[in-house]
C-alpha positions as a printed NumPy array, in Angstrom:
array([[-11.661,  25.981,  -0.843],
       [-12.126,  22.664,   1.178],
       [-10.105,  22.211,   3.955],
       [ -9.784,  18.347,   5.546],
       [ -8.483,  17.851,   8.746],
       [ -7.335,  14.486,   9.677],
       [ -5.916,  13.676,  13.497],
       [ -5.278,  10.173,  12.792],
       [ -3.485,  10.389,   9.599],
       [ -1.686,   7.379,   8.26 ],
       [  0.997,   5.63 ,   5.915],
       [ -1.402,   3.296,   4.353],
       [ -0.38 ,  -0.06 ,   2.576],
       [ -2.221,  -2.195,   0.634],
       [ -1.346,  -5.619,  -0.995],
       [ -3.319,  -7.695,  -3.275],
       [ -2.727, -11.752,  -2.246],
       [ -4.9  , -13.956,  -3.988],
       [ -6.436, -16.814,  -1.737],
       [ -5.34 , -15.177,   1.429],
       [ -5.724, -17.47 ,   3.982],
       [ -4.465, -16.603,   7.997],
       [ -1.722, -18.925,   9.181],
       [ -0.2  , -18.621,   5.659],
       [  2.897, -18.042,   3.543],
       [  1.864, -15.757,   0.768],
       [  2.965, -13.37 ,  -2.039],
       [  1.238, -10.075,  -3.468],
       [  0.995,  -9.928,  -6.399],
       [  0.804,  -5.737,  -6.395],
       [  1.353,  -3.781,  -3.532],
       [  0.481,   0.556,  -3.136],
       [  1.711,   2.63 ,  -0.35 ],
       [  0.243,   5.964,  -0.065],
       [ -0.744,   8.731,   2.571],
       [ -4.129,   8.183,   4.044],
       [ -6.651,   8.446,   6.919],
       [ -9.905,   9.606,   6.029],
       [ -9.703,  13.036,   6.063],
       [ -6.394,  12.887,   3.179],
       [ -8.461,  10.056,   1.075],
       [-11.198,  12.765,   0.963],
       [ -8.392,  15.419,   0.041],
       [ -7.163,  13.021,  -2.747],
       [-10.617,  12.12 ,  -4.44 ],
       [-11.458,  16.168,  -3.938],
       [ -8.475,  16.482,  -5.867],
       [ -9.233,  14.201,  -8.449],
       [-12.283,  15.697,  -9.153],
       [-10.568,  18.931, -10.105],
       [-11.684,  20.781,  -6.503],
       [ -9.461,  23.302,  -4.741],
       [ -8.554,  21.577,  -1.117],
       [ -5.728,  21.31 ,   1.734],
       [ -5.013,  18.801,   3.667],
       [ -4.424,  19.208,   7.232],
       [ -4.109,  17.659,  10.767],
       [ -1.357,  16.035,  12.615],
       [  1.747,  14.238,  11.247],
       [  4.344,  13.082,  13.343],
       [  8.22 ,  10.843,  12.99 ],
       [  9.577,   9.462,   9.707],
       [  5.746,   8.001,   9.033],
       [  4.531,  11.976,   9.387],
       [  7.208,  13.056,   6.861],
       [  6.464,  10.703,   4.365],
       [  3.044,  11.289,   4.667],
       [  3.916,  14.905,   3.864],
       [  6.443,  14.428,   1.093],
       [  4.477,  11.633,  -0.713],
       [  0.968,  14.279,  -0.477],
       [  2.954,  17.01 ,  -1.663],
       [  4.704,  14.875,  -4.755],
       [  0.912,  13.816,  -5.388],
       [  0.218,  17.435,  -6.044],
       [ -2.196,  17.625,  -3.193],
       [ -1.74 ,  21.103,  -1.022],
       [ -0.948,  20.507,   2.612],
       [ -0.19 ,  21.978,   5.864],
       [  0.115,  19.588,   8.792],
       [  1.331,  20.177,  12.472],
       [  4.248,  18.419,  13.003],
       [  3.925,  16.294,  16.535],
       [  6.526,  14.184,  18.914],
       [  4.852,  10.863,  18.847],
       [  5.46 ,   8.169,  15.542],
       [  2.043,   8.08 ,  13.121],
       [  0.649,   5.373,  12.785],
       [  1.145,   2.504,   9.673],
       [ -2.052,   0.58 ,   8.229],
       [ -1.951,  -2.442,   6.264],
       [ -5.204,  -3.972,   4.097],
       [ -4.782,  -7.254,   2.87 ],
       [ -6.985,  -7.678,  -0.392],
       [ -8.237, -11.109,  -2.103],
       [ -9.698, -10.578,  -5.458],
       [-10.532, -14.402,  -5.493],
       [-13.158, -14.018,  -2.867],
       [-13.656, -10.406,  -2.736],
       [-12.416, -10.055,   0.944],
       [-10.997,  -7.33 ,   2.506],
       [ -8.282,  -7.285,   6.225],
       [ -7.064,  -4.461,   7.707],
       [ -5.134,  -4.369,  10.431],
       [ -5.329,  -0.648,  11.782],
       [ -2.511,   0.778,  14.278],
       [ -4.147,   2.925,  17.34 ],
       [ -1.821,   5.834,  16.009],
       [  0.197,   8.833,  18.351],
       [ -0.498,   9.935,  21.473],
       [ -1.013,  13.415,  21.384],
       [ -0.537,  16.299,  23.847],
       [ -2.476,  19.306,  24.641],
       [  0.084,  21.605,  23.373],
       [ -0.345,  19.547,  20.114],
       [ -3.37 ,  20.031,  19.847],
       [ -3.479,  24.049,  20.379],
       [ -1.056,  24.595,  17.62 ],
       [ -3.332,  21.963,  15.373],
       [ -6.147,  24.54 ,  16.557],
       [ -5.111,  27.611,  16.056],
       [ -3.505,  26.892,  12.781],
       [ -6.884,  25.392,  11.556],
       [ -8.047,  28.907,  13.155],
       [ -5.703,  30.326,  10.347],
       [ -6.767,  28.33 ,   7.477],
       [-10.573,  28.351,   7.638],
       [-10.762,  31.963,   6.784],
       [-10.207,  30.752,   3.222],
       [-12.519,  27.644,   3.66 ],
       [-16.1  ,  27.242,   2.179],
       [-16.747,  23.276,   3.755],
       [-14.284,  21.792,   6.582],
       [-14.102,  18.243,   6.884],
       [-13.244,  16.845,  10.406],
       [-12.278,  12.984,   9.669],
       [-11.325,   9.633,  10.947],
       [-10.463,   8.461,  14.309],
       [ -8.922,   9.958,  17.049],
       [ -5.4  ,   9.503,  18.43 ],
       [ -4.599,   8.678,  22.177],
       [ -5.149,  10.602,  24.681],
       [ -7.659,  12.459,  22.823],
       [-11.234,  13.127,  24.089],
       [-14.079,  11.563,  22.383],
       [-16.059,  15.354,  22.182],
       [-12.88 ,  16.817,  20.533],
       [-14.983,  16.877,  16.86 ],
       [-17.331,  19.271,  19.185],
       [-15.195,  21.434,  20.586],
       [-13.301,  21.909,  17.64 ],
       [-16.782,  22.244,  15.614],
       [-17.297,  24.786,  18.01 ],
       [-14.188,  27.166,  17.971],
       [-14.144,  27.142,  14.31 ],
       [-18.267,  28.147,  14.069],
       [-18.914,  30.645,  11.964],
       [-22.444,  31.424,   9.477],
       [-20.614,  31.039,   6.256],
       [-18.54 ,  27.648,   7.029],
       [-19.893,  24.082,   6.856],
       [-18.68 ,  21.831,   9.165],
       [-18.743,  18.246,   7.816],
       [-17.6  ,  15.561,  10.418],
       [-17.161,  11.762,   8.9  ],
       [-16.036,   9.681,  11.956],
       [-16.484,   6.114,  13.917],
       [-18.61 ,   5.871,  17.137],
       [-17.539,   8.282,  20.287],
       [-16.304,  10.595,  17.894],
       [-18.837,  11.024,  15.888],
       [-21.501,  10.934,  19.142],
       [-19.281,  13.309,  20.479],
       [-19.281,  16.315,  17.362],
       [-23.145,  15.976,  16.748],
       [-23.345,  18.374,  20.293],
       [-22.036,  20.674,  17.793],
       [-24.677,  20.838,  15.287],
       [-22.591,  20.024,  12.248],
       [-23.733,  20.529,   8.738],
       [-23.155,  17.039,   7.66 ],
       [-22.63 ,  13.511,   8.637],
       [-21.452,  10.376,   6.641],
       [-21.282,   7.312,   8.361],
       [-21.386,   3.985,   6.849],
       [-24.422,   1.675,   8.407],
       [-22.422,  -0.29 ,  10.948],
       [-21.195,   3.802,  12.17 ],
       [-25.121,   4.838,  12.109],
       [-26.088,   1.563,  13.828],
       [-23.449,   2.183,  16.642],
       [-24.17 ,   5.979,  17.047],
       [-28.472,   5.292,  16.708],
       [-28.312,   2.171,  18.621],
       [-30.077,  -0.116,  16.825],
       [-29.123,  -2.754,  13.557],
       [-30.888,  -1.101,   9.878],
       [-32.334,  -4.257,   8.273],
       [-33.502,  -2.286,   5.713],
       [-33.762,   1.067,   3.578],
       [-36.343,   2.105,   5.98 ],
       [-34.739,   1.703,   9.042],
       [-31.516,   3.573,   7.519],
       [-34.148,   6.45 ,   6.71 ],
       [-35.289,   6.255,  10.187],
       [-31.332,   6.267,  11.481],
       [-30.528,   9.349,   9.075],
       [-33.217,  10.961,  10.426],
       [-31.931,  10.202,  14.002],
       [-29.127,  11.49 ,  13.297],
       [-30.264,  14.685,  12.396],
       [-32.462,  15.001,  15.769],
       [-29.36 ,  14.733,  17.569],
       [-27.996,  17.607,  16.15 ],
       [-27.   ,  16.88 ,  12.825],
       [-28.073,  18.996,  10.375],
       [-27.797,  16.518,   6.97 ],
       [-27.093,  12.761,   7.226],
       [-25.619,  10.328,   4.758],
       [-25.762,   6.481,   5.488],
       [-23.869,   4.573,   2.653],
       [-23.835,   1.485,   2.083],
       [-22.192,  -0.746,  -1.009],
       [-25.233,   0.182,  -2.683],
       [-25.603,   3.397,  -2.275],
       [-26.976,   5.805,   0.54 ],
       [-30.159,   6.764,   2.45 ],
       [-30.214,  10.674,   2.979],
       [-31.97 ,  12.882,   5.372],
       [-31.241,  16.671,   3.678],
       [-32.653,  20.245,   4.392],
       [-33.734,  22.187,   7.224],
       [-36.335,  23.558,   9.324],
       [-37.499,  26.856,   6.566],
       [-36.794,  24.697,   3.417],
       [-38.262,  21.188,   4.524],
       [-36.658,  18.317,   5.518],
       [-35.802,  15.33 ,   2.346],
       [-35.211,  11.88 ,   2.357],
       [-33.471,  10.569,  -0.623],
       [-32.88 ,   6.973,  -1.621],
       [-29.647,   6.816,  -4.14 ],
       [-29.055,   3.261,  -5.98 ],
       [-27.559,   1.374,  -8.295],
       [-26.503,  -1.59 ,  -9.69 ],
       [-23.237,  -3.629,  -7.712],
       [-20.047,  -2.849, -10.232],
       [-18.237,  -5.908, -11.054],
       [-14.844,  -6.262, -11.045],
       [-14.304,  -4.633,  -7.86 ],
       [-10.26 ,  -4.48 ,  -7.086],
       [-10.566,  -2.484,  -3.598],
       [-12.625,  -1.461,  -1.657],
       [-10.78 ,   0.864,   0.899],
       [-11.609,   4.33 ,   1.454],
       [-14.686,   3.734,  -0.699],
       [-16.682,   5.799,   2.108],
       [-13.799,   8.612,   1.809],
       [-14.638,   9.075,  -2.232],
       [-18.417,   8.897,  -1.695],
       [-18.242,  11.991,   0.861],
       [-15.748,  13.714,  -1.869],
       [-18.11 ,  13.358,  -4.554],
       [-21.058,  14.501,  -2.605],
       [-18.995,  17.388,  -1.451],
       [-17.76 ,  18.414,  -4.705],
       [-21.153,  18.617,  -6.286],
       [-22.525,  20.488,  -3.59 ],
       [-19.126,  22.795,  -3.94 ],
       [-19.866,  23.023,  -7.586],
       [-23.221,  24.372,  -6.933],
       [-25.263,  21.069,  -7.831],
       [-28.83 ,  20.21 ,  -6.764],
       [-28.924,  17.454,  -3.926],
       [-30.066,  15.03 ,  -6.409],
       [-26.907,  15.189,  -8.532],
       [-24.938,  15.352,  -5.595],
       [-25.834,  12.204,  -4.086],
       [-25.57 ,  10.764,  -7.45 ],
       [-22.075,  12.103,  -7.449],
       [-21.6  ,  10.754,  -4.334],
       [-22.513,   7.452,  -5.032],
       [-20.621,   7.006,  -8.845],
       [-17.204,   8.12 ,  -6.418],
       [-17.883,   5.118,  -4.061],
       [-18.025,   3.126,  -7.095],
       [-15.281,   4.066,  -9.354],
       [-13.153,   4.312,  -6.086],
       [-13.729,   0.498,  -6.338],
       [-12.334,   0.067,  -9.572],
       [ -8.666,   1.339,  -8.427],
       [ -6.168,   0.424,  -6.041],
       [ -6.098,   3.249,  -3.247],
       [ -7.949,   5.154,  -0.996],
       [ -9.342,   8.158,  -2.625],
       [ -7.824,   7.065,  -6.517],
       [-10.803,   7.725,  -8.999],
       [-11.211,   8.644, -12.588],
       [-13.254,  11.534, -13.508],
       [-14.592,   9.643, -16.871],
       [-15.587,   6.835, -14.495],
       [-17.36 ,   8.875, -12.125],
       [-19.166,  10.787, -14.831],
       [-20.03 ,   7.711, -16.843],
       [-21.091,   5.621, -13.277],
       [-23.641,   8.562, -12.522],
       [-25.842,   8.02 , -15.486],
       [-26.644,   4.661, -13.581],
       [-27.527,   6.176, -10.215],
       [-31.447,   6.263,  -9.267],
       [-32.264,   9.287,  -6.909],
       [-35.784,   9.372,  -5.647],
       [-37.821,  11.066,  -2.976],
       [-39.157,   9.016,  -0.215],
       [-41.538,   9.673,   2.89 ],
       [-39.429,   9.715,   5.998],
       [-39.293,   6.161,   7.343],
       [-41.161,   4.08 ,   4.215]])
């Protein structure tokens, strides 16, 4: 199975108000409240995609438990360590006059050690049955910015891959760890490399970055798409350019990132070549946009989206 663990998790709202403007009486005209965070968007496109996965992570006050009982009325498996501290609430304001997206993100719990060893030893527990593990999303309070690594690190083992899909620290932090894979969006490579991608080649060059500090595959999506750096020291290194055409009639496009990583994960789980993964990958993103909610996709979509994705083979920074 797929296991995603998500520290941060949320009660995520979004509301559609046409010409949104700050200062501003307004009225949505739709409005969807689910469970999210990154790590249970992945769970939720995983899920929708017809793989086996549990969510995990930590859940805590009357946000935690609906968090819970709305997952487990969505049909999605989960088994999350209860904690003292309120989870956080998340609100994205969406215009589909000008295409604009606000979200207003709560910090989230603080979290104690104790926390913490439960959330590890139960994650100890449920990663004998786990093929990929997905460490997403922020980090609560009082959490250290290496805790990706060290978690990375207890849970090591030949047969597991360790994915870790995170913002900034966190994600400088876990690549001490050597993970498998990771999927940050450009402005996340940018902050982690240190330097702005003007174009595809400079993304190459960033994936590739990535994977000399430890990484051992990189994804850097985009809108468009995603620059790849895949494979390893006995099989040879890849970089793979993955593209297509903007989709119109874009509703939403929260937790777009979260479905791309699903569907590249779900290929690879399926036993796909890279090339169909990322092209997997990449249809996700984009039929993610097509629905309100983080991680809501249609299989037809994705399938019918992928026939549009270019894949192609490119020398490491041209």
């Amino acid at each position: 199975m797929i296991l995603t663990v998500t520290l941060n998790a949320a009660l995520d709202r979004t509301l559609i108000v046409p010409n949104f403007q700050a200062g501003r009486r307004h009225r949505a005209s739709d409005a969807l409240t689910l469970p999210g965070g990154k790590g249970v968007n992945i769970a939720r496109a995983l899920r929708n995609l017809g793989q086996p996965v549990i969510a995990t992570g930590l859940a805590g006050g009357r946000t935690g438990t609906a968090i819970i009982e709305q997952l487990t009325a969505e049909g999605i498996l989960n088994d999350f360590v209860r904690i003292g501290d309120e989870s956080r609430t998340s609100t994205a304001v969406v215009d589909p006059t000008s295409n604009q997206q606000t979200e207003i993100n709560e910090y989230g719990p603080s979290v104690t050690d104790a926390e913490l060893a439960v959330l590890t030893e139960k994650l100890g527990y449920l990663t004998r049955g786990a093929d990929i593990v997905v460490l997403a999303g922020s980090l609560p309070r009082d959490v250290p910015a290496d805790y990706y690594a060290v978690l990375a690190k207890e849970l090591a083992r030949p047969d597991l891959r360790i994915v870790v899909d995170a913002p900034g620290p966190a994600l400088r932090g876990a690549l001490a760890s050597e993970p498998w894979l990771v999927s940050p969006n450009v402005r996340e490579a940018e902050d982690v490399v240190g330097n702005e991608f003007g174009d595809d080649e400079d993304a190459a060059l960033g994936a590739a970055t990535l994977c000399g500090m430890g990484a051992g595959n990189a994804l850097v999506h985009d809108e468009r798409g995603c620059v790849a750096s895949i494979g390893d020291d006995e099989s040879g290194r890849r970089t793979l350019l993955a593209r297509m055409d903007a989709m119109s009639d874009v509703v939403s496009t929260v937790g777009s990132g979260d479905a791309f990583l699903a569907g590249f994960l779900s290929g690879t789980y399926s036993g796909a070549g890279e090339e169909d993964a990322l092209r997997t990958a990449v249809a996700c993103g984009a039929a993610s946009t097509q629905l309100l909610g983080a991680g809501v996709l249609d299989g037809g979509d994705v399938e019918a989206i992928a026939r549009q994705v270019a894949v192609e083979e490119v020398a490491a920074g041209s």
